[in-house]
ZADO-575065 format. One record per atom (N, C-alpha, C, O): residue in three letters; atom name; x, y, z. Coordinates in steps of 0.02 Angstrom, whole numbers, plus 32768, in hexadecimal, padded with zeros to 4 digits. Example, Ala and Ser with C-alpha at 12.3 -4.5 7.8 and 13.67 -1.06 7.14 Angstrom:
<atoms>
resn ALA name N u 8294 v 7EE4 w 8186;
resn ALA name CA u 8267 v 7F1F w 8186;
resn ALA name C u 8294 v 7F5B w 8186;
resn ALA name O u 82C8 v 7F5A w 81A7;
resn SER name N u 8282 v 7F90 w 8162;
resn SER name CA u 82AC v 7FCB w 8165;
resn SER name C u 8285 v 8002 w 818A;
resn SER name O u 829E v 8039 w 8192;
</atoms>
This chain:
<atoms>
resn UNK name N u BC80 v 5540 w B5D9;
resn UNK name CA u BC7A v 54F8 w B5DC;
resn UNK name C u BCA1 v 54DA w B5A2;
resn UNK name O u BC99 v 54F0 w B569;
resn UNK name N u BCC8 v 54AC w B5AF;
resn UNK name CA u BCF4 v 5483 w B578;
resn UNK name C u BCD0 v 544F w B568;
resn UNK name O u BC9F v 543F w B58A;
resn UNK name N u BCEA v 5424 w B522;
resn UNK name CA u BCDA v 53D9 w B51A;
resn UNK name C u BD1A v 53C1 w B518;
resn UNK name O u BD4B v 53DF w B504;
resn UNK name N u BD17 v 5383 w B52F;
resn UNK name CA u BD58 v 535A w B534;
resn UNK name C u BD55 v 5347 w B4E3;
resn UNK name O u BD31 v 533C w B4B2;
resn UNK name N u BDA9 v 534E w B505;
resn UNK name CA u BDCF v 532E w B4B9;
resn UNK name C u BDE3 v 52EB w B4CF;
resn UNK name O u BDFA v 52E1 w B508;
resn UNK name N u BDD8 v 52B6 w B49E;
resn UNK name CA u BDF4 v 526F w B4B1;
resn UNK name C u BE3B v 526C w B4AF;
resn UNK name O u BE58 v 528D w B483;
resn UNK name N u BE53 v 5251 w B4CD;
resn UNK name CA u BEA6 v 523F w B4CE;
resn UNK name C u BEB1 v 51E7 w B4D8;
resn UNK name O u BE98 v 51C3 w B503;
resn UNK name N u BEDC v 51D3 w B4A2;
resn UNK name CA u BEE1 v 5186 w B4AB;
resn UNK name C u BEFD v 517B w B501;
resn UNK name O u BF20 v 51A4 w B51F;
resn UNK name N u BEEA v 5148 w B515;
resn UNK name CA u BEEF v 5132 w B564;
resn UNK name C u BF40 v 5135 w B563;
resn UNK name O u BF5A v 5157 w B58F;
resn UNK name N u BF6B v 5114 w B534;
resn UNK name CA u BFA7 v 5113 w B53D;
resn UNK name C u BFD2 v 5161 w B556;
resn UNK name O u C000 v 5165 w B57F;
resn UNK name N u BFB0 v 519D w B52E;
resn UNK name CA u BFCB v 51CC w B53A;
resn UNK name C u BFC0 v 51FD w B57A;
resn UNK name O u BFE0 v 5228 w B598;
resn UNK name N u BF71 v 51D6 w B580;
resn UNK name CA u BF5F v 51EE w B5CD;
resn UNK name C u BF86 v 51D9 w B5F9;
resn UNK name O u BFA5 v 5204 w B619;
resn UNK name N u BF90 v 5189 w B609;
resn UNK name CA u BFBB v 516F w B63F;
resn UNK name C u BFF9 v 518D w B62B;
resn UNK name O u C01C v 5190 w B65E;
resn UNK name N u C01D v 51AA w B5F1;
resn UNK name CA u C063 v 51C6 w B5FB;
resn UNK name C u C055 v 51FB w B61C;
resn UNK name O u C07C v 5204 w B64B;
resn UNK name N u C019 v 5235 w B616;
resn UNK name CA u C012 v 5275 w B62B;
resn UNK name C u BFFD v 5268 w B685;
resn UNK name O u BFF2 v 5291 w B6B1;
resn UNK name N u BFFF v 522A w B684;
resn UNK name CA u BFE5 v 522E w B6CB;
resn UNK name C u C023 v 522D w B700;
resn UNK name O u C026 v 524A w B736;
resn UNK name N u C05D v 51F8 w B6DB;
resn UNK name CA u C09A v 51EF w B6FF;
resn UNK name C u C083 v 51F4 w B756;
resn UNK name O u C08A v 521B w B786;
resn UNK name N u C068 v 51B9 w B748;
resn UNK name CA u C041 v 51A0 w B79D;
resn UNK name C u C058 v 5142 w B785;
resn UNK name O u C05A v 511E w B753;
resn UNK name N u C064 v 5140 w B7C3;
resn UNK name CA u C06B v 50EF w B7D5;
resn UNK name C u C01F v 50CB w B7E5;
resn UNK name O u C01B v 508F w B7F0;
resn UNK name N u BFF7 v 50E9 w B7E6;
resn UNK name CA u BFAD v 50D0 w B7EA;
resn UNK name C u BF72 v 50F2 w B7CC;
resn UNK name O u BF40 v 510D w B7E4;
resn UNK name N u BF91 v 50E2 w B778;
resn UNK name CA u BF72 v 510B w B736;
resn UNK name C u BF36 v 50E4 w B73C;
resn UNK name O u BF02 v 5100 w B72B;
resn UNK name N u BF33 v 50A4 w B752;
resn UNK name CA u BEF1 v 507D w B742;
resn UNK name C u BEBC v 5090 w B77B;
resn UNK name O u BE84 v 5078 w B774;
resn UNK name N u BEC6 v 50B5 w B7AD;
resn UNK name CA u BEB1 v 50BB w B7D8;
resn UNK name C u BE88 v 50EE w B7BC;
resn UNK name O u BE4C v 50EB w B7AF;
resn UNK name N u BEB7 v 5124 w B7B4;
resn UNK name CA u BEA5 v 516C w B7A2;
resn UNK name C u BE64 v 5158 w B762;
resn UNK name O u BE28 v 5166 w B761;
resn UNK name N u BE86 v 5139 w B73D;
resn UNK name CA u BE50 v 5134 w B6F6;
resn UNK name C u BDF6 v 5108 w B70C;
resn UNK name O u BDBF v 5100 w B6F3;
resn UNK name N u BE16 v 50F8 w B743;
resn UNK name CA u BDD5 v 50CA w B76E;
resn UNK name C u BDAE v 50FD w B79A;
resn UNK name O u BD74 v 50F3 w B7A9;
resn UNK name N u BDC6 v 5123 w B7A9;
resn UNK name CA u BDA4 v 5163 w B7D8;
resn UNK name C u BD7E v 5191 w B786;
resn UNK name O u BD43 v 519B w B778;
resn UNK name N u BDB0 v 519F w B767;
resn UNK name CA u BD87 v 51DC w B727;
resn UNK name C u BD4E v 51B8 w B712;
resn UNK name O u BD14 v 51CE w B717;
resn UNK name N u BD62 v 5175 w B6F5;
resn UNK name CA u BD2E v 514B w B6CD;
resn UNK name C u BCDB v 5138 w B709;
resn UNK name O u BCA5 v 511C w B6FF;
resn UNK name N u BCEE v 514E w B72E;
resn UNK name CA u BCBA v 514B w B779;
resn UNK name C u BC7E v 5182 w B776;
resn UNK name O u BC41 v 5180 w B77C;
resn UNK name N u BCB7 v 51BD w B767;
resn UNK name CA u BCB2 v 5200 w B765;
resn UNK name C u BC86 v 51FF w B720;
resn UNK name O u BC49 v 51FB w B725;
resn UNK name N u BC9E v 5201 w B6F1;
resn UNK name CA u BC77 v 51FF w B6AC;
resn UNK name C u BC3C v 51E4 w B6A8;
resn UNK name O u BC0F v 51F5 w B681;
resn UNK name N u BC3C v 51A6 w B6E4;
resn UNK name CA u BBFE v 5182 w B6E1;
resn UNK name C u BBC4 v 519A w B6F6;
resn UNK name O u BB87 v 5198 w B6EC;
resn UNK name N u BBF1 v 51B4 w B71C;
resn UNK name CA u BB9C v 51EC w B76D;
resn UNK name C u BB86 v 5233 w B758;
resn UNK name O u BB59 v 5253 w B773;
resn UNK name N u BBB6 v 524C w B716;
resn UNK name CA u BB8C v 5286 w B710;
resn UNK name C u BB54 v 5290 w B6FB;
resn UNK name O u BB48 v 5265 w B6D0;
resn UNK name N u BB1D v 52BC w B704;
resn UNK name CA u BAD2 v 52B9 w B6D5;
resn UNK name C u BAE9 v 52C1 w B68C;
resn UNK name O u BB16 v 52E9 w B67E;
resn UNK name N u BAD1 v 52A2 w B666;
resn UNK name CA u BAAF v 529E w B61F;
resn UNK name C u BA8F v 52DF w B60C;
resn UNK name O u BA5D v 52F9 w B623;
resn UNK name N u BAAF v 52EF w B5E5;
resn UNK name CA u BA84 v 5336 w B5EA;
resn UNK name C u BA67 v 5332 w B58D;
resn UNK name O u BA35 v 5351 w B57D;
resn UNK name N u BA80 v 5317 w B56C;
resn UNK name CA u BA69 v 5301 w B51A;
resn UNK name C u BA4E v 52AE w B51A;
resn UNK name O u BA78 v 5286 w B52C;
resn UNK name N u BA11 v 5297 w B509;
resn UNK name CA u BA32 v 525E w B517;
resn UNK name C u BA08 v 5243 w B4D0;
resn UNK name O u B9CD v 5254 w B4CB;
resn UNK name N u BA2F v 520F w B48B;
resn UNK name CA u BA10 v 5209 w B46C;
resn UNK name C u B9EA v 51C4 w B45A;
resn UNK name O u B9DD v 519B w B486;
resn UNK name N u B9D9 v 51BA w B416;
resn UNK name CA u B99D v 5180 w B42D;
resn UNK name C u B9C9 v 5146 w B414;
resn UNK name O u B9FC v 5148 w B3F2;
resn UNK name N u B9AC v 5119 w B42C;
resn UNK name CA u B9E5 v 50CC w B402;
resn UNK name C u BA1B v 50CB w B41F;
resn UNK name O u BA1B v 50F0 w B450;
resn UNK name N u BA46 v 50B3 w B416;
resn UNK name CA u BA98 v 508C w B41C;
resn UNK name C u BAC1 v 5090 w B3DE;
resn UNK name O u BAA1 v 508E w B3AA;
resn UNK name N u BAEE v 5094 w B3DA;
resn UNK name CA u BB16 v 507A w B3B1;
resn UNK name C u BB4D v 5047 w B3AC;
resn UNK name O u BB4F v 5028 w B3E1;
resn UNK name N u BB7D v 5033 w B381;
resn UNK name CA u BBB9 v 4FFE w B3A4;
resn UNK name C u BBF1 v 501C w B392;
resn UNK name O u BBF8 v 503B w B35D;
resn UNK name N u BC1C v 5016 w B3BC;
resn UNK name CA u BC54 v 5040 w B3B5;
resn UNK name C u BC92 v 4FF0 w B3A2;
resn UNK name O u BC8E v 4FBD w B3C3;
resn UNK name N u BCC1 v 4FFB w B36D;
resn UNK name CA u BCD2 v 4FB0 w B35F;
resn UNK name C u BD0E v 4FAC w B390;
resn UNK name O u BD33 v 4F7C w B385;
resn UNK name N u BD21 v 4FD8 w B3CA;
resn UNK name CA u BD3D v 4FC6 w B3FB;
resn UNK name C u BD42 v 4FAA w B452;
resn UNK name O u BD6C v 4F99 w B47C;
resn UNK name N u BCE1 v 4FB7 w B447;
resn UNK name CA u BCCD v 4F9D w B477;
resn UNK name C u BC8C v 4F5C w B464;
resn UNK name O u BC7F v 4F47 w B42C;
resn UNK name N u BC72 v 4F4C w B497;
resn UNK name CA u BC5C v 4EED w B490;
resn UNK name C u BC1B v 4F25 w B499;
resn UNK name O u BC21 v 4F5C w B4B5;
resn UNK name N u BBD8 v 4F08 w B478;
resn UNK name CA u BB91 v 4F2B w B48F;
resn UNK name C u BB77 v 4F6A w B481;
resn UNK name O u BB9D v 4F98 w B492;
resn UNK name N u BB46 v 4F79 w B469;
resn UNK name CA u BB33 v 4FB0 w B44F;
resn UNK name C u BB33 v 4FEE w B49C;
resn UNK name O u BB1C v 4FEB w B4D5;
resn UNK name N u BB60 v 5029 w B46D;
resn UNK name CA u BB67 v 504E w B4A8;
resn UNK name C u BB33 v 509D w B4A6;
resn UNK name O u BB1B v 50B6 w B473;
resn UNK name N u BB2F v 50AC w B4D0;
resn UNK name CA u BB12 v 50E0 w B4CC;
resn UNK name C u BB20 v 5115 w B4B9;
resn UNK name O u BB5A v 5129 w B4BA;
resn UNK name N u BACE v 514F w B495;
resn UNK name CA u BAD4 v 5189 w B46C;
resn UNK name C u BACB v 51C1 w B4B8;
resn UNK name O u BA9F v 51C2 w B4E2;
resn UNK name N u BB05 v 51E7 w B4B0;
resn UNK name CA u BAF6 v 5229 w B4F2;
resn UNK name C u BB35 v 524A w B4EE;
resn UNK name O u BB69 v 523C w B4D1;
resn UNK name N u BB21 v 5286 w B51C;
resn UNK name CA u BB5D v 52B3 w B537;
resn UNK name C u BB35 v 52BD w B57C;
resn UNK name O u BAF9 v 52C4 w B588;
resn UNK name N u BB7B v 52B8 w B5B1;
resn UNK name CA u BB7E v 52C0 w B5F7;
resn UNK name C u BB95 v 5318 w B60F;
resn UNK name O u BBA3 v 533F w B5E1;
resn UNK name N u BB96 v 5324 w B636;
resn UNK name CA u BBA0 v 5367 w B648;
resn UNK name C u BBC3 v 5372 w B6A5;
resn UNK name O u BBB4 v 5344 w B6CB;
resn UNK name N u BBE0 v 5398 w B6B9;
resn UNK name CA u BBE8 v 5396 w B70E;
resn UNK name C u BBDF v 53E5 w B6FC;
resn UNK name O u BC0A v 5409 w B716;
resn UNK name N u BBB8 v 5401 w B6DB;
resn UNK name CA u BBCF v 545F w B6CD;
resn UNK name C u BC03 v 547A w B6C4;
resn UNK name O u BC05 v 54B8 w B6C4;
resn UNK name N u BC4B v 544B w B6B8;
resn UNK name CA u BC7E v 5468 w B69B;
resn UNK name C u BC9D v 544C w B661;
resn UNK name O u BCC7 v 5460 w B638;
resn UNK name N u BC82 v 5420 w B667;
resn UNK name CA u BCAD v 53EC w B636;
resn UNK name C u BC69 v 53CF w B609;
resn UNK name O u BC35 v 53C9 w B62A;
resn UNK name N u BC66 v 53C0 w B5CF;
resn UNK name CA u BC2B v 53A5 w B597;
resn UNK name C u BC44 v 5350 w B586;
resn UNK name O u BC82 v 534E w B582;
resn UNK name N u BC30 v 5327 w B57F;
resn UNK name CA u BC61 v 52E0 w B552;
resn UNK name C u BC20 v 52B6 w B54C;
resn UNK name O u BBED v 52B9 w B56E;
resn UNK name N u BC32 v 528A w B513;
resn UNK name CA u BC15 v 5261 w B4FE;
resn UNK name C u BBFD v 521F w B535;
resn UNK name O u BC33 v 5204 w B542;
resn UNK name N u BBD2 v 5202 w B552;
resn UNK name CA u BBC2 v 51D2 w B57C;
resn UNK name C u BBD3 v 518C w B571;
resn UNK name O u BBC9 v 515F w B59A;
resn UNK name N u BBED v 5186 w B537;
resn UNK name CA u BC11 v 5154 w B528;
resn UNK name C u BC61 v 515A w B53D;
resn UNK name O u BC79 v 5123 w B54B;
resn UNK name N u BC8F v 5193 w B543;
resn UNK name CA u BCC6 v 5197 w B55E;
resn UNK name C u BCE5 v 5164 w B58D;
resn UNK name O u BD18 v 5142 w B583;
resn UNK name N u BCBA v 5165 w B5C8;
resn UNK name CA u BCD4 v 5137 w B5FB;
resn UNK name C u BCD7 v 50E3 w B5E1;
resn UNK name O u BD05 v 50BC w B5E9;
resn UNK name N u BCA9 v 50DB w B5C8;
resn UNK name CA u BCC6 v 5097 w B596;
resn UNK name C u BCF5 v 50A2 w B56D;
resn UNK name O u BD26 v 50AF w B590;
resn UNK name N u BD00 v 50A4 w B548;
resn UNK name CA u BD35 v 50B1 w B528;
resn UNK name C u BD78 v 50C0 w B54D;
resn UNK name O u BDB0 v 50B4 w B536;
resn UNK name N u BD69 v 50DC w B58A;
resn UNK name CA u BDAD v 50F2 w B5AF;
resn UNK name C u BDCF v 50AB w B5D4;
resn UNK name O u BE08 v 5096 w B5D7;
resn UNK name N u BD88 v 5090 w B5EE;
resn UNK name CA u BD90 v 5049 w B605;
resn UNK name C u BDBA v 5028 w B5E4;
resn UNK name O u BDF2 v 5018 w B5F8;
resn UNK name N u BD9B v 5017 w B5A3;
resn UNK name CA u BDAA v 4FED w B572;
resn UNK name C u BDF1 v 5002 w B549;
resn UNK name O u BE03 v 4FE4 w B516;
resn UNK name N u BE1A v 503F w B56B;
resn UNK name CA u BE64 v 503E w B578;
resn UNK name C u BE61 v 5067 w B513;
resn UNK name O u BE96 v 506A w B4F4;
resn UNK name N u BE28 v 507B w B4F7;
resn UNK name CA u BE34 v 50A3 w B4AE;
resn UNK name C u BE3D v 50EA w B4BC;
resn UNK name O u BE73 v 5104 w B4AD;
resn UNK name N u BE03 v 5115 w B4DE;
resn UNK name CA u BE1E v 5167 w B4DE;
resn UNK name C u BDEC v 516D w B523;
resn UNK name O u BDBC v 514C w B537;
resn UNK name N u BE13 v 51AD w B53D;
resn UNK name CA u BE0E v 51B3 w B57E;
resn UNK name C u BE03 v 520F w B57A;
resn UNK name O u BE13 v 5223 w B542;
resn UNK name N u BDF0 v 523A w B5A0;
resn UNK name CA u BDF0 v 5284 w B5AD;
resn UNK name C u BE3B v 528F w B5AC;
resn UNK name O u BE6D v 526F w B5BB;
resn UNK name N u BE2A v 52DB w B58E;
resn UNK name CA u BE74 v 5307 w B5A4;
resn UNK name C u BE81 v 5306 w B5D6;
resn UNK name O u BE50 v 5301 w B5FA;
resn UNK name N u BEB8 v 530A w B5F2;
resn UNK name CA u BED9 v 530D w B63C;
resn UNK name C u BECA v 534B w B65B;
resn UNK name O u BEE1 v 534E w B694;
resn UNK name N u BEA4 v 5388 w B646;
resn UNK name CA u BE8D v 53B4 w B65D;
resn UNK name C u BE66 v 53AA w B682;
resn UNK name O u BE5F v 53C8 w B6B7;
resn UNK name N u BE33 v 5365 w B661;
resn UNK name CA u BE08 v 5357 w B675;
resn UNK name C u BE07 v 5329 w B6A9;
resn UNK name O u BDE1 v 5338 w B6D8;
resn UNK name N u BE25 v 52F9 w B6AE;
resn UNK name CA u BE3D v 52CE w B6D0;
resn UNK name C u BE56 v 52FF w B71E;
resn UNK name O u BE38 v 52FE w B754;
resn UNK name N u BE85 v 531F w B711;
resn UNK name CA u BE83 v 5355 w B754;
resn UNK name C u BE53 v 5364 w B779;
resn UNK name O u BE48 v 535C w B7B5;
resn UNK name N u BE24 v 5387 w B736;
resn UNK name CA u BDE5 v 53AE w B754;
resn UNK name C u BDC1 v 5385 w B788;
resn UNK name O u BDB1 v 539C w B7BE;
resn UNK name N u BDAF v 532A w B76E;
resn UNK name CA u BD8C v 52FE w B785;
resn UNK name C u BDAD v 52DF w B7C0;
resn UNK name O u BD88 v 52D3 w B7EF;
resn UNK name N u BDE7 v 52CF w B7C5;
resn UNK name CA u BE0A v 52CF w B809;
resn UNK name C u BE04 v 52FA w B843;
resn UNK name O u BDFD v 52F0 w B880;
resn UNK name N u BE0A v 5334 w B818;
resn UNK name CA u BDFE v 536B w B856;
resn UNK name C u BDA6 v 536F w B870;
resn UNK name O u BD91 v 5372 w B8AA;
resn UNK name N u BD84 v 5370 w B83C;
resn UNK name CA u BD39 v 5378 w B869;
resn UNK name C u BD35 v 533B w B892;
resn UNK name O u BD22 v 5346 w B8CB;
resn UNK name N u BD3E v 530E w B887;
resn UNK name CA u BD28 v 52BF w B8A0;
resn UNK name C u BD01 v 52A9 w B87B;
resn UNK name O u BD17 v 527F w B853;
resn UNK name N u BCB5 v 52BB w B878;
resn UNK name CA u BC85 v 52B3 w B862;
resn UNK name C u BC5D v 52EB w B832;
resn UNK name O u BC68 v 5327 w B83B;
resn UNK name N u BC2F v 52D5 w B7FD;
resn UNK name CA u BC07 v 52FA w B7D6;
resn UNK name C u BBEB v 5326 w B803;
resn UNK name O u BC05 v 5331 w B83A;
resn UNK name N u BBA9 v 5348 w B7E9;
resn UNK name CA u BB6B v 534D w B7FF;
resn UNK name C u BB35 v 532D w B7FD;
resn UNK name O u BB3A v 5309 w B7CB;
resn UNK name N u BB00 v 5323 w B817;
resn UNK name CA u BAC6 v 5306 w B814;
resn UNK name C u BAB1 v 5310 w B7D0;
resn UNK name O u BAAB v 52E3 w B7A6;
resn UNK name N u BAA3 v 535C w B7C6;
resn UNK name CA u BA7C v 5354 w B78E;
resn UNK name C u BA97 v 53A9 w B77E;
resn UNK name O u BAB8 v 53BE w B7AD;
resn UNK name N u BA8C v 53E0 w B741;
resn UNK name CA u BA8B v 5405 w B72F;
resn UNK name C u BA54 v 5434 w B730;
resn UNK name O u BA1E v 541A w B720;
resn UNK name N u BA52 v 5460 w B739;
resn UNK name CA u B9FA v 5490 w B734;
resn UNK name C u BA1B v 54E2 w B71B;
resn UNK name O u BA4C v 54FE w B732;
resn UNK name N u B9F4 v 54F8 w B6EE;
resn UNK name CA u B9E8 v 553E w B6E5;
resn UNK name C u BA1F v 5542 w B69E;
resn UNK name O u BA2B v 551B w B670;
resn UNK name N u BA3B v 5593 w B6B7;
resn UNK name CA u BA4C v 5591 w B675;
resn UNK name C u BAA8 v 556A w B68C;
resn UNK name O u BAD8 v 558E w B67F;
resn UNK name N u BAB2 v 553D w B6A0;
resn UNK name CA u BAF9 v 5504 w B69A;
resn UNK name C u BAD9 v 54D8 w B673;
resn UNK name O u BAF3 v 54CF w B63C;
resn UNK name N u BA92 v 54AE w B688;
resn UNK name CA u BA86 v 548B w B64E;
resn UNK name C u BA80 v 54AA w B607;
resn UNK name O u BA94 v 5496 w B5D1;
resn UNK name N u BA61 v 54DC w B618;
resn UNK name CA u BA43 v 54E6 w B5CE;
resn UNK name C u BA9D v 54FB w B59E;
resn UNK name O u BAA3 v 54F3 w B561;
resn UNK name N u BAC4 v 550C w B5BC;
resn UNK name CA u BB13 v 5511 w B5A0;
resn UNK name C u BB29 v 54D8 w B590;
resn UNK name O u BB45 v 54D0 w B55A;
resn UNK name N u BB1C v 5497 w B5C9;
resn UNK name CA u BB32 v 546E w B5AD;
resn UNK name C u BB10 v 543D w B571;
resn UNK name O u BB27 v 540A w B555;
resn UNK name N u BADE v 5459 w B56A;
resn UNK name CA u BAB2 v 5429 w B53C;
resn UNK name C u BAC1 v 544D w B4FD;
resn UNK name O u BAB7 v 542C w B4CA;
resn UNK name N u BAD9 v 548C w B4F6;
resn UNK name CA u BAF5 v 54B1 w B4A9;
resn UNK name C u BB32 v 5494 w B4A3;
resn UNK name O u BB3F v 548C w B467;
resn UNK name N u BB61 v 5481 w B4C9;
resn UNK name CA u BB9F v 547F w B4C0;
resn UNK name C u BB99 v 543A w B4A5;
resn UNK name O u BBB1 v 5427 w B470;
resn UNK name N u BB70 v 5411 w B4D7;
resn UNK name CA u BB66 v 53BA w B4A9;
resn UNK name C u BB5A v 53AB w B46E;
resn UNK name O u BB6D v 537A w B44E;
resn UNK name N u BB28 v 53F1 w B456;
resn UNK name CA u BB02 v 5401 w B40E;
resn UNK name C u BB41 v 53F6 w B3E7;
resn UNK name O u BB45 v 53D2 w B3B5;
resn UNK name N u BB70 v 5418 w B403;
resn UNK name CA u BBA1 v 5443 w B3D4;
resn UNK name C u BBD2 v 5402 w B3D4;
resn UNK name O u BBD8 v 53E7 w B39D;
resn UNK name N u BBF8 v 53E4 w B40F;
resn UNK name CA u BC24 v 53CB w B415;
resn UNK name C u BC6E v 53CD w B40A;
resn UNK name O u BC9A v 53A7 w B3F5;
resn UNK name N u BC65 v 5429 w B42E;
resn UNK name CA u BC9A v 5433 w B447;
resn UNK name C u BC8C v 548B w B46A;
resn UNK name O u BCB9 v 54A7 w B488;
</atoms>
């Protein structure tokens, strides 16, 4: 199981060399949104690039680990997933529902760790 590395959006849309980068970044940021929570912590914090206190977590699909704040931020056009990742999430379509056994329990060390 990996954790995403952030990549500024600019370098994503170069790595994407797609004519419908906003599209693509609108499908991942979808994607980021629907996976289960597999860390999730207490409070909010503010991030000074986004408007509103955002949330403390890490998301999981059992292959991939990232922070639950990502997809904001990806929105909000600052850092976006590796394009590994971005692949990966194109290609499934969708997350999973939820995680069970030992995938969660991997992904909940790797969140520990964060990376």
């Amino acid at each position: 199981m990996k954790y995403v590395s952030p990549l500024p959006v600019d370098e994503l849309r170069a790595a994407l060399q797609e004519d419908d980068a906003d599209e693509v970044i609108d499908q991942v940021a979808s994607y980021l949104d629907t996976a289960p929570v597999v860390v999730r912590g207490a409070g909010t914090f503010d991030h000074p690039s986004l408007n509103g206190p955002q949330p403390i977590g890490q998301a999981s699909d059992g292959a991939w680990v990232w922070p639950v704040v990502l997809s904001n931020l990806l929105r909000a056009g600052v850092v976006g997933p590796e394009i590994d990742f971005v692949r990966h999430a194109l290609a499934a379509g969708s997350p999973p529902t939820s995680l069970e056994g030992d995938v969660l329990e991997e992904a909940i060390l790797v969140a520990q760790r964060g990376s």
